[in-house]
N, C-alpha and C positions, 0 to 999 in steps of 0.2 A: 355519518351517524356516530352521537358517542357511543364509546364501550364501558362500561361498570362492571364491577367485580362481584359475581354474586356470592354470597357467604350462608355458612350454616350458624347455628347459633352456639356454637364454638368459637365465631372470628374466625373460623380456615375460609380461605378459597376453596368453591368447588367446581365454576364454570363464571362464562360469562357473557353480558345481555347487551343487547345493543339498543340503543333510546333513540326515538325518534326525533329528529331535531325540530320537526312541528311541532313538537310537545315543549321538549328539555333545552330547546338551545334558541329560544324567543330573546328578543333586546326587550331588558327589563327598564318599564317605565312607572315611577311613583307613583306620580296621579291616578292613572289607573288602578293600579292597587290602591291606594287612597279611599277612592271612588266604593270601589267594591267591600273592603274593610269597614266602611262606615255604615254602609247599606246595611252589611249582617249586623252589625250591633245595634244600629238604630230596629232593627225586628225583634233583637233579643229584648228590647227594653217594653217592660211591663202595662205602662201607661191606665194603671188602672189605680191610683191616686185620684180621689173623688169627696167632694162634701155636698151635705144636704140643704138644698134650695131652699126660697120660702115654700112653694107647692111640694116639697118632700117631705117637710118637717108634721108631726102629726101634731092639731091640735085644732081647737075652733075658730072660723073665718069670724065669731061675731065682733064684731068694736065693742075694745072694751068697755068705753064710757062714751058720752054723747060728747060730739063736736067743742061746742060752747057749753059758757054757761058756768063751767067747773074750777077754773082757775088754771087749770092744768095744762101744759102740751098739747097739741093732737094728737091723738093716737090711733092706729088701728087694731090689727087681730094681735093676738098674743104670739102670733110666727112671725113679729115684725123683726127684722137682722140687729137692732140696734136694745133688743132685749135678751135675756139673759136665757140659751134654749131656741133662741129663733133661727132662722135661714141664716146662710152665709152667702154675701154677696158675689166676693171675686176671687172666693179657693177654685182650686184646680177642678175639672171635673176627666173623666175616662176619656182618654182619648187615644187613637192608633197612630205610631210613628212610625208604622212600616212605611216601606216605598220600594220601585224595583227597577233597576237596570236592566238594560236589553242583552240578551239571552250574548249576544255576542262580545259584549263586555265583559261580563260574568267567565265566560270560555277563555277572553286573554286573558283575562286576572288567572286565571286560573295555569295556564301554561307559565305562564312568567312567574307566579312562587314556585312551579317545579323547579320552573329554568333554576329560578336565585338558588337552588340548594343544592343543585349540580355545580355550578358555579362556583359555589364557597365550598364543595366537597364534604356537604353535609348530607347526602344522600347515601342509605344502605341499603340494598337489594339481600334480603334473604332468599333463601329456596325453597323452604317451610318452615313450620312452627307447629310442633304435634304436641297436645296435652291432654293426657287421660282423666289427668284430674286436678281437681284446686289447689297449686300450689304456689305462693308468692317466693318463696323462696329462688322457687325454678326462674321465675322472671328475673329475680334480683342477678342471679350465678349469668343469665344470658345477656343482662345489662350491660355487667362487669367484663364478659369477655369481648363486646364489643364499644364498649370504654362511652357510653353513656350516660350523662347524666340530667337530661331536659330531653326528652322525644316524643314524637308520633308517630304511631304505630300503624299501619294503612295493612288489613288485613282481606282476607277473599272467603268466601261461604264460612261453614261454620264452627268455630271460635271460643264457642262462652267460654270455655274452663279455663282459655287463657286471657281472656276480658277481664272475669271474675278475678284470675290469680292477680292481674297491672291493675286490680280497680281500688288498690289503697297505697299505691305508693306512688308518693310526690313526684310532681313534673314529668309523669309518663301518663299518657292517653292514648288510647287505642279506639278506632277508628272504623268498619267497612267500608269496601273502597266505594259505595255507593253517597257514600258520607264526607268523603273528599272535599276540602272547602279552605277557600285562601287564607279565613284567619287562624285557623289553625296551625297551618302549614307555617305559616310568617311567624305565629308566638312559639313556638318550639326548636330550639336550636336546630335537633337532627328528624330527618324525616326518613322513618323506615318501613320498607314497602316490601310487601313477598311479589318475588317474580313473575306469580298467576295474577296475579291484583293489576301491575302494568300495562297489559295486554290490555284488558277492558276499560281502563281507564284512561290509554292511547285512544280506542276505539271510541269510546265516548266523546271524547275533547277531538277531534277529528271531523265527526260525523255534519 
């Protein structure tokens, strides 16, 4: 099993945690991650780009003038596509681009971005994070003493004042470990996790 150095939010050592290598020390494969990566942004994407058909457009089905007779064109109702206000033919309409991988896929993607940041020694185990109240400052001083500058924060029960405090400074995102998820983990240089958060999310990805 590997060992990690757990830190307070000073950068001191204070003890230290031993990571399951089911979890932390999986052989990392692209495509898999790939796979998984693309899954969650394809859910994140909107797909609600829509225009209005001839049956949507409001206006009256009668013809406007008779068949023959008039010199004219054909023509039908005033929602024909090729007048000024009518339906549109071939815009986009609402559509869902979600799609889901099997639950076991999801679980190695999931172990292998841990593994990858063991691996690159971009992994930081704290031992808590206590805030009484909203301070960005405090986040920034605990940044600085652990020499971050792009992370993810992977926190355990309850947080807000210190959410609230990382909730306006660039390239830091904080996280419950309920929340846990590979593209996160992959866009974030360091990935930093409190020591009670691990447990449950060994437990999790195991189970």
């Amino acid at each position: 099993m590997a060992v990690v150095d757990v830190l307070n939010v000073y950068g001191e050592k204070v003890s230290e945690k031993l990571l399951a290598d089911a979890i932390f020390n999986v052989e990392i494969r692209s495509p898999v991650l790939h796979e998984v990566v693309k899954m969650q942004l394809a859910k994140k994407r909107s797909g609600t780009a829509s225009v209005k058909r001839r049956s949507d457009v409001k206006g009256s089905g009668k013809k406007l003038y008779r068949q023959k007779g008039t010199g004219r064109a054909r023509r039908g109702d005033i929602k024909s596509p090729i007048l000024r206000g009518g339906g549109c033919v071939f815009g986009p309409s609402i559509r869902d681009y979600s799609y889901s991988l099997p639950k076991k896929v999801k679980r190695l993607a999931m172990k292998m971005a841990l593994s990858s940041k063991l691996k690159e020694q971009n992994l930081i185990v704290l031992d808590k994070i206590e805030f009484d109240e909203i301070k960005t400052k405090r986040v920034v001083n605990i940044l600085d003493a652990l020499n971050i500058k792009k992370g993810l924060f992977i926190v355990d029960g309850e947080l807000d004042n210190f959410v609230m405090s990382a909730k306006n400074i660039k390239n830091i995102k904080v996280l419950k470990q309920e929340g846990l998820n590979v593209y996160d983990v992959l866009k974030y240089s360091n990935l930093i996790m409190l020591e009670s958060s691990i447990d449950k999310i060994e437990g999790r990805l195991q189970a």
